[in-house]
C-alpha positions as CSV (number, residue, x, y, z in Angstrom):
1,X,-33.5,55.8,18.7
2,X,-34.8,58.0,15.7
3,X,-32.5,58.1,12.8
4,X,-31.5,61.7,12.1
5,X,-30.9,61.4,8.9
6,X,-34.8,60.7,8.8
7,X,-35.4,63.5,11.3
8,X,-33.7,65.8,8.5
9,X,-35.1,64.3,5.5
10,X,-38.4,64.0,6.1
11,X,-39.1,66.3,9.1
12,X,-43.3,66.4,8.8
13,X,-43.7,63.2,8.5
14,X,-41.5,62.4,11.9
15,X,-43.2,65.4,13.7
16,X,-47.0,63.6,12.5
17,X,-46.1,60.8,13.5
18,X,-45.3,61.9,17.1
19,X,-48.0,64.2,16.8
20,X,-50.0,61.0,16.9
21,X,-48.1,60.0,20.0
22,X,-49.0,62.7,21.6
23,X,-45.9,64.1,21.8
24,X,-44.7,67.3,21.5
25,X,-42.9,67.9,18.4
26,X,-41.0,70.8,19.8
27,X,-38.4,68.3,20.2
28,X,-37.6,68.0,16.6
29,X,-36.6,71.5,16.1
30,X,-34.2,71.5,18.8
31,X,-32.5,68.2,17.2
32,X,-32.3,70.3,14.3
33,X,-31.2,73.5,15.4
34,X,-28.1,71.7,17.5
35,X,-27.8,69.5,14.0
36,X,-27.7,72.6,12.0
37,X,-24.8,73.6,14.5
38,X,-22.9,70.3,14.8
39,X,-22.8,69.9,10.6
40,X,-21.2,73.5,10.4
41,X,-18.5,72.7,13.1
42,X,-17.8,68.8,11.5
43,X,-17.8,71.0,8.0
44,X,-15.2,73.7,9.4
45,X,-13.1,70.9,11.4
46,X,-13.1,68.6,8.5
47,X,-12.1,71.3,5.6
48,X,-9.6,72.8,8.1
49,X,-7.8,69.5,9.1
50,X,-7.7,68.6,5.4
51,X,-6.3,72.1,5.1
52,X,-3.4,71.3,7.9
53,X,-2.9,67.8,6.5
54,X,-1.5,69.7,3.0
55,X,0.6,72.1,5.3
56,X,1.9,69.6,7.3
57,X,3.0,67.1,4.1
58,X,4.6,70.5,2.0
59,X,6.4,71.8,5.4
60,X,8.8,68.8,5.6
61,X,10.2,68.8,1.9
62,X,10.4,72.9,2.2
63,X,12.4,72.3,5.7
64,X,14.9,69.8,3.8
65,X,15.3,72.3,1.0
66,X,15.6,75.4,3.5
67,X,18.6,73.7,4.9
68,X,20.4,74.1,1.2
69,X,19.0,77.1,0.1
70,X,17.6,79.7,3.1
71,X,16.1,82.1,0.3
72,X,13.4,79.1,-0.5
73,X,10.0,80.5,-0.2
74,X,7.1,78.7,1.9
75,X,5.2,76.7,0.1
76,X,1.6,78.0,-1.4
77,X,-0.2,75.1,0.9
78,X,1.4,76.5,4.0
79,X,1.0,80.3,3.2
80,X,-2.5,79.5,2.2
81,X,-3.5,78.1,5.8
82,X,-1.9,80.7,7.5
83,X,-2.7,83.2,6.1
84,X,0.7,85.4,5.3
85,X,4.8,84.2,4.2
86,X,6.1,83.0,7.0
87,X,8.7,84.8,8.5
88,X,10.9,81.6,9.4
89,X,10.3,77.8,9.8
90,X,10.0,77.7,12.9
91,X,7.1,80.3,13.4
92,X,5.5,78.2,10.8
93,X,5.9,75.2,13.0
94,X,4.5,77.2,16.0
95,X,1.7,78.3,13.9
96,X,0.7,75.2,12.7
97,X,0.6,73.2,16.0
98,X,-1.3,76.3,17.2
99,X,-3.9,75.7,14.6
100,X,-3.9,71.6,15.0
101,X,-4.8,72.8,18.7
102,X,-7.6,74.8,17.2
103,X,-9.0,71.7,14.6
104,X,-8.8,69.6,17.9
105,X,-11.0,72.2,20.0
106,X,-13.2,72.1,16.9
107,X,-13.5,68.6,17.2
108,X,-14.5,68.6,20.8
109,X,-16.9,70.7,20.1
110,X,-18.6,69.2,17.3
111,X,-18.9,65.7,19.8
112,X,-20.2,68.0,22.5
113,X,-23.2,69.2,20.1
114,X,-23.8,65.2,18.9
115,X,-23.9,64.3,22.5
116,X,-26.7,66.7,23.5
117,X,-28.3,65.3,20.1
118,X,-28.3,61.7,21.0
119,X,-29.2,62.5,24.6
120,X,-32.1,64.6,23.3
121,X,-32.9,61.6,21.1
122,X,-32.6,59.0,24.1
123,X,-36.1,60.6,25.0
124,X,-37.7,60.2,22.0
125,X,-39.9,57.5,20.9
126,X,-40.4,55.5,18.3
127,X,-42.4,56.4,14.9
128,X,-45.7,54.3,14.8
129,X,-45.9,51.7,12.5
130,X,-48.5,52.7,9.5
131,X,-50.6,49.8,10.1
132,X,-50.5,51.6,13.9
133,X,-54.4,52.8,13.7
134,X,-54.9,56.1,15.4
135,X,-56.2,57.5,18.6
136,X,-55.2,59.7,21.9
137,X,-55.8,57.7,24.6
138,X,-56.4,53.5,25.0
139,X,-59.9,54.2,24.7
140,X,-59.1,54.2,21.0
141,X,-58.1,50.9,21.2
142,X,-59.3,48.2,18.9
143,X,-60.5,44.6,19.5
144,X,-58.9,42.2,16.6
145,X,-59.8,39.2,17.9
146,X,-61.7,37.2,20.7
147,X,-61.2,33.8,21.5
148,X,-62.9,31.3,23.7
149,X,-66.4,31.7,25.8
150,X,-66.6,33.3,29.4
151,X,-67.5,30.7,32.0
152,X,-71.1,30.9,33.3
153,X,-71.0,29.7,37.4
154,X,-74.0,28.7,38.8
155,X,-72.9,30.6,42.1
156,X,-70.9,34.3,42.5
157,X,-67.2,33.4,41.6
158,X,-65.0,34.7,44.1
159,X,-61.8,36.9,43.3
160,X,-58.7,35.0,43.2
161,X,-57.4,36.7,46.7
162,X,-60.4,35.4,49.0
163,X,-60.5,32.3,46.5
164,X,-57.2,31.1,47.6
165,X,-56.6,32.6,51.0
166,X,-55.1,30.0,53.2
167,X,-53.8,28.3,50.5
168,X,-50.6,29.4,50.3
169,X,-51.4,33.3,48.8
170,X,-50.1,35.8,51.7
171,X,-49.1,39.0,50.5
172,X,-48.9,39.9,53.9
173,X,-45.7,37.5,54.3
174,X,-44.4,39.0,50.9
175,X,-44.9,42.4,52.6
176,X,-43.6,41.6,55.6
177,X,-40.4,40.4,53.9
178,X,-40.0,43.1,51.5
179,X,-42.7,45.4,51.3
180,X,-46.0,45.8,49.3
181,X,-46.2,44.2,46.1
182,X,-44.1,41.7,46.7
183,X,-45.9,38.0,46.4
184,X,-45.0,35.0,48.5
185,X,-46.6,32.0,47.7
186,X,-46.2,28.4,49.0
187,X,-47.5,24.7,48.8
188,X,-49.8,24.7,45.9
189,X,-49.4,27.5,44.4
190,X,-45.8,27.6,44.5
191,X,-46.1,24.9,42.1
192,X,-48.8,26.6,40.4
193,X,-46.1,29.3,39.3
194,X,-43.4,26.8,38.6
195,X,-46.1,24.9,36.5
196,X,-46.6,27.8,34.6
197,X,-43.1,28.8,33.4
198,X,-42.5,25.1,32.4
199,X,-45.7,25.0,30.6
200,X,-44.4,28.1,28.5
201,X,-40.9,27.6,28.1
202,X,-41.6,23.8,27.0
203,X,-44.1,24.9,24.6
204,X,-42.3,27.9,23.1
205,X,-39.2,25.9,22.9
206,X,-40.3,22.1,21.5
207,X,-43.3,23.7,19.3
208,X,-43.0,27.0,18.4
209,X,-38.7,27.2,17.6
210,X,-37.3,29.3,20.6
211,X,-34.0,29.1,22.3
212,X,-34.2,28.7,25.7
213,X,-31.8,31.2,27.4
214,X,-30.7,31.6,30.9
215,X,-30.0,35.9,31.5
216,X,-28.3,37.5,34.2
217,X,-31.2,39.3,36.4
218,X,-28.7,42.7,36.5
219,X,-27.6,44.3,33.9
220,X,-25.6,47.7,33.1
221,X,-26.5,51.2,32.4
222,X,-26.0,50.5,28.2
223,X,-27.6,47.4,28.8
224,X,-31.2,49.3,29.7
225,X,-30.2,52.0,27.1
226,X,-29.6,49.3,23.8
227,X,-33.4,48.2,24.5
228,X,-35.2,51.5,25.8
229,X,-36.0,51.8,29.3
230,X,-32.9,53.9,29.7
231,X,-33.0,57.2,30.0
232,X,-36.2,57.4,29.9
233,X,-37.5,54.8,32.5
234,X,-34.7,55.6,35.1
235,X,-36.9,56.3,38.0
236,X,-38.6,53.1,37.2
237,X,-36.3,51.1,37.9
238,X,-34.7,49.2,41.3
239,X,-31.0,49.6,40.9
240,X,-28.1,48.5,42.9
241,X,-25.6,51.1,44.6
242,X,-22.4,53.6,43.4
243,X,-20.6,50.1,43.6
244,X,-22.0,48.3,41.4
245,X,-23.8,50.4,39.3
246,X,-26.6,47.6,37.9
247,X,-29.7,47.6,37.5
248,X,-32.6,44.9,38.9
249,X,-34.2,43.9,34.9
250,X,-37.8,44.7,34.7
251,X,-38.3,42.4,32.0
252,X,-35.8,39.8,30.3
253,X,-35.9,42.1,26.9
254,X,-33.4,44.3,28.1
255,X,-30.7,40.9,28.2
256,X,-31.8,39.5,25.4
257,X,-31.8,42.5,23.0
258,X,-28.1,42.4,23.6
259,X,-27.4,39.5,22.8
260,X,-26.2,40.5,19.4
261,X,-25.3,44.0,20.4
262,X,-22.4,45.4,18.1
263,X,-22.3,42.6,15.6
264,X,-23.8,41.7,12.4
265,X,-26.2,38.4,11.4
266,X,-26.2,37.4,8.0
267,X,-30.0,37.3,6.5
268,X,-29.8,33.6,6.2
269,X,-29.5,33.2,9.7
270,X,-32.8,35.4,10.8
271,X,-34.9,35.2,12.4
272,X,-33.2,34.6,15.9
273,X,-36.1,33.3,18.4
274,X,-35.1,33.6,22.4
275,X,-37.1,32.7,24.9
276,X,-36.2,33.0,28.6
277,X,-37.3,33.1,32.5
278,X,-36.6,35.7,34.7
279,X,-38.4,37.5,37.7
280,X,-39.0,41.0,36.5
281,X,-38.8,43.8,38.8
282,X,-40.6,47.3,38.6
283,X,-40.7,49.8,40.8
284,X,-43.9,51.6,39.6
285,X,-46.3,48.7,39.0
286,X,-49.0,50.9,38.5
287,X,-51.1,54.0,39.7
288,X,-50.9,54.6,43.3
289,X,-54.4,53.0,44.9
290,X,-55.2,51.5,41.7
291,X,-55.7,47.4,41.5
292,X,-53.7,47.1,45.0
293,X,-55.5,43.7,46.1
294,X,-54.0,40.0,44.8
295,X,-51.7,39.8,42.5
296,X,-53.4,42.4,39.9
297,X,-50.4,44.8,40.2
298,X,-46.9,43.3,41.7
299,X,-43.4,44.9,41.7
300,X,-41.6,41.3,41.2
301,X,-43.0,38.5,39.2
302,X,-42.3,36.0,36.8
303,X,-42.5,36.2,33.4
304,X,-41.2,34.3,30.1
305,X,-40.4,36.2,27.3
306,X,-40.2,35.9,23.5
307,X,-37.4,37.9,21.3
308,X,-36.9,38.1,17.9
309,X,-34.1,39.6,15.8
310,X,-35.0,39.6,11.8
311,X,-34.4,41.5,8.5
312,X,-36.1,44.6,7.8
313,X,-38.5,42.7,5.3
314,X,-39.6,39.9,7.6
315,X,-40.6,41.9,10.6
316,X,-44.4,42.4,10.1
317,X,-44.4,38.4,9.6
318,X,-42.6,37.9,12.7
319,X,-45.4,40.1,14.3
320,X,-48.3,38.3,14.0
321,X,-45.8,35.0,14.2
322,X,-44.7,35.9,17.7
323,X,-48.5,37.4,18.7
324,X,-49.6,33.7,17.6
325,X,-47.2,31.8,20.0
326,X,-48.1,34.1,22.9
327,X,-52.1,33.2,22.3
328,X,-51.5,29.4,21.8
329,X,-50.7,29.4,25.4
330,X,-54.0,30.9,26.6
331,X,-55.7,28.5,24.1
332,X,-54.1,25.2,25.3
333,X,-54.5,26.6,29.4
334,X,-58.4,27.1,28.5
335,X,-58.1,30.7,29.1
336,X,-61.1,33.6,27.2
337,X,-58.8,36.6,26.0
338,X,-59.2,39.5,23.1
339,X,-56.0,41.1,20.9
340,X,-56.1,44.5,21.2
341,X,-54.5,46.4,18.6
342,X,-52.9,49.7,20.4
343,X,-53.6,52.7,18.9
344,X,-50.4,55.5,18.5
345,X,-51.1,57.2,21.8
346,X,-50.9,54.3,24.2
347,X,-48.2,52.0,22.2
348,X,-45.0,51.6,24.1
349,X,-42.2,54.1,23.9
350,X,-40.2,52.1,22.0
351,X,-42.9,50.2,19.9
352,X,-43.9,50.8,16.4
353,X,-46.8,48.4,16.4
354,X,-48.3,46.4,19.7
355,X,-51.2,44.0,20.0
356,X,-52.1,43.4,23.8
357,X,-53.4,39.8,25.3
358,X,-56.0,40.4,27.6
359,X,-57.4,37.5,29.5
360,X,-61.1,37.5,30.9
361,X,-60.7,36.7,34.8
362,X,-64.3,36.1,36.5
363,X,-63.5,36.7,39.4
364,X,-62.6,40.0,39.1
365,X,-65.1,40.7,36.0
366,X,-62.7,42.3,34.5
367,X,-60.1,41.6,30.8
368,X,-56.2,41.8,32.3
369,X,-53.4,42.2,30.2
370,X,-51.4,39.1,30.0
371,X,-49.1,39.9,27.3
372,X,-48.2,42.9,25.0
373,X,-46.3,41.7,21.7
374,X,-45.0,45.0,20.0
375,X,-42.7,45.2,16.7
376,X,-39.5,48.0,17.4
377,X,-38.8,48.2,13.8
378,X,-35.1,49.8,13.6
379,X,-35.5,51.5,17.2
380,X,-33.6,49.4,19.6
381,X,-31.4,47.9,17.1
382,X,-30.0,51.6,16.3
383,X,-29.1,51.9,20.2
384,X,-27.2,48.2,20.3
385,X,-25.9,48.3,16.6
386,X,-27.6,45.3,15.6
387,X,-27.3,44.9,12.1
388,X,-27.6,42.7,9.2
389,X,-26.3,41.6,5.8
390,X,-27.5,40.3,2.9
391,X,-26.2,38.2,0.2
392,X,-25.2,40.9,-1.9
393,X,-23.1,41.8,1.4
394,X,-25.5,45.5,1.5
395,X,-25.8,45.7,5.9
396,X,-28.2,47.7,7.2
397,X,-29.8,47.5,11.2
398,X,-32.1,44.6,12.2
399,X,-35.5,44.8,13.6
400,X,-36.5,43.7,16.4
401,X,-39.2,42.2,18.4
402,X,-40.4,40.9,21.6
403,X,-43.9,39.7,23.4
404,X,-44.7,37.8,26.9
405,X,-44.8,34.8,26.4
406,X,-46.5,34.7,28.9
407,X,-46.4,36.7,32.4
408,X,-47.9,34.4,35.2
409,X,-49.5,36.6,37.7
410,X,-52.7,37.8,34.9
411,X,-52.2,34.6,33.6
412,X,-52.6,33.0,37.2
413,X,-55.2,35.1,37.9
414,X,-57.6,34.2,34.9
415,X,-56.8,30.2,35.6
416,X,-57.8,30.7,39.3
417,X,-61.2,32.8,38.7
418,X,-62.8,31.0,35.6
419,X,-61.3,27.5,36.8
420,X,-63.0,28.0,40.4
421,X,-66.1,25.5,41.5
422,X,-69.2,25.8,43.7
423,X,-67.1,24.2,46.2
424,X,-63.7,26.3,46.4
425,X,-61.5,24.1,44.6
426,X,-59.6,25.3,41.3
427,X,-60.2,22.8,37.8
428,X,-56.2,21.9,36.4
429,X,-56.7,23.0,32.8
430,X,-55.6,19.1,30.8
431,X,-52.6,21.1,29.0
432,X,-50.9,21.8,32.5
433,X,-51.6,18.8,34.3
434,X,-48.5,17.3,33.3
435,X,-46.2,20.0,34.8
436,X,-48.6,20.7,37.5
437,X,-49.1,17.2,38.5
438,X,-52.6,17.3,39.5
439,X,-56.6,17.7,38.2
440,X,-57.3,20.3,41.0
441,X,-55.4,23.2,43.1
């Protein structure tokens, strides 16, 4: 969530900046028009109250002395807030708890404009980083990086649906149990998948300095709202009934950014790495027709993900840190991929800066987005109060960060089609032999 104070402070550069998101800045002025109106009712409640509170103290000391002396005029503080001399002490004290009624009405009020101001701010996203280079569309995205070569085959390399029908790959099981986009696999590459988490969380958590963390795989309403997807992704999401009220997680961000939800890490102990496997589950896994064959576009799958929380002042670090561990995956599994830099009008709604992985899959010809490791700055940490403090004991809100780390089915995908042979069978890249337990599929 946007700061307001920001939003108020430095209004043109918060409307260019979500200018560049292609958003429509109309927003803004309405934040500040119901700003405008709840500053004027906390400044009337507060100056009243304080107002009342003098009243209140004088009226006890004038009702002790009315008892000796009934000629004892009202005191200034109470003929001040109400206006006139009271007649008698006891109008007073009817017009006083009249007017404590009104301060509380005031109050009510005043929360009733803040609400519509965080609820308006709920839907707006993040500020893009100024490193965040700028375009309209992903078109505008730029290459960083490229790593390893694409494999040359000697013969047409199949897609990784005909390339492992019959070999334990049956959406039509999946669909039969559940719907579409919903994988079942079996024998071989039931282990594949299992190979693959252990390969990642092993990795991120003996080499690269990650906690390993088991999440639930439902969470609450606030839970989805501390890290973004809530309001804004709400039809998005698979969700339990009226009973429950929780949510199916579409990715285990949304657990771990609460881990520290309403508390406050001392600098000393940041950055906090988590790593963790869950199956993620999204309802709208991409446009209708688009990719429907395989694995390219699932509504449940496995992923592990990477989460940071840090200070203000290590966060670009902990950027290209986390981006790094992500790509040492696809390095050590053999795996051709490019970082993409996002530009502002495709980053994530709650990212200020985002590099995607995409892996080179021969089958399919085609790059496939493995990972996406974006930077929130202050933006989810302001929803969950995550905050930290320094030695001079100054607090202010963490940053925080998160990347895949990696997500199997692209990853799956790209091992399958550039792994393949003249012959159907699928090379065991050396790195994940060991959890695999075999050279070939």
């Amino acid at each position: 969530m946007l700061d307001i104070k920001l939003i108020r402070e430095q209004t043109a550069d918060v409307k260019r900046g979500l200018a560049a998101r292609n958003v429509d800045t109309a927003v803004i002025d309405e934040v500040l028009q119901l700003d405008a109106q709840w500053r004027d009712l906390k400044t009337r409640e507060e100056e009243r109250q304080a107002a009342l509170n003098r009243a209140n103290k004088a009226f006890g000391p004038w009702m002790g002395a009315r008892k000796k002396n009934p000629a004892v005029p009202a005191p200034q503080e109470l003929t001040e807030l109400l206006g006139e001399t009271p007649a008698d002490p006891d109008q007073a004290k009817a017009r006083l708890g009249a007017l404590s009624a009104d301060v509380q009405e005031m109050a009510r009020r005043a929360d009733a404009v803040l609400n519509q101001i965080e609820q308006k701010l709920l839907f707006v996203p993040n500020l893009p980083s100024r490193h965040t280079p700028l375009g309209k569309t992903e078109a505008d995205n730029i290459v960083r990086k490229e790593w390893g070569q694409k494999p040359a085959f000697a013969f047409t390399p199949k897609a990784h649906w005909d390339l492992v029908a019959g070999k334990g790959f049956d959406m039509e099981i999946g669909g039969r149990i559940s719907g579409s986009g919903f994988p079942f696999f079996r024998g071989k590459l039931a282990r594949l998948e299992r190979a693959l988490v252990n390969f990642f969380l092993d990795l991120h958590t003996r080499e690269h300095g990650y906690t390993e963390c088991w999440t639930p795989f439902m969470v609450r309403q606030e839970t989805l709202q501390n890290s973004g997807q809530l309001p804004k992704f709400h039809e998005e999401m698979y969700r339990t009934d009226e009973r429950d009220g929780l949510y199916l997680i579409p990715t285990a961000e949304v657990p771990l950014t609460s881990v520290h939800a309403d508390s406050i890490l001392p600098d000393e102990q940041t950055p906090v790495r988590y790593c963790a496997f869950t199956p993620c589950f999204r309802r709208e896994a991409g446009a209708a027709g688009k990719d429907t064959r395989g694995i390219l576009r699932v509504h449940q799958f496995s992923k592990v993900e990477l989460m940071v929380v840090t200070t203000p002042e290590q966060s670009e670090q902990e950027h290209e840190t986390l981006t790094r561990c992500a790509e040492r995956c696809l390095e050590l599994l053999e795996i051709p991929y490019r970082r993409l830099e996002l530009c502002t009008g495709d980053i994530g709604f709650g990212a200020a800066r985002c590099y995607d992985l995409e892996v080179w899959a021969a089958g399919v010809g085609k790059y496939l987005e493995a990972s996406s490791c974006s930077v929130f700055t202050d933006f989810q940490a302001r929803r969950a109060k995550i905050r930290v403090r320094d030695k001079e004991k100054r607090t202010r809100l963490a940053h925080t960060l998160n990347g895949s780390g990696l997500a199997t089915p692209r990853t799956m995908i790209a091992l399958l089609e550039n792994n393949q042979t003249a012959d159907g069978e699928v090379r065991i890249p050396k790195a994940l032999q060991p959890h695999y337990g075999a050279e070939r599929l």
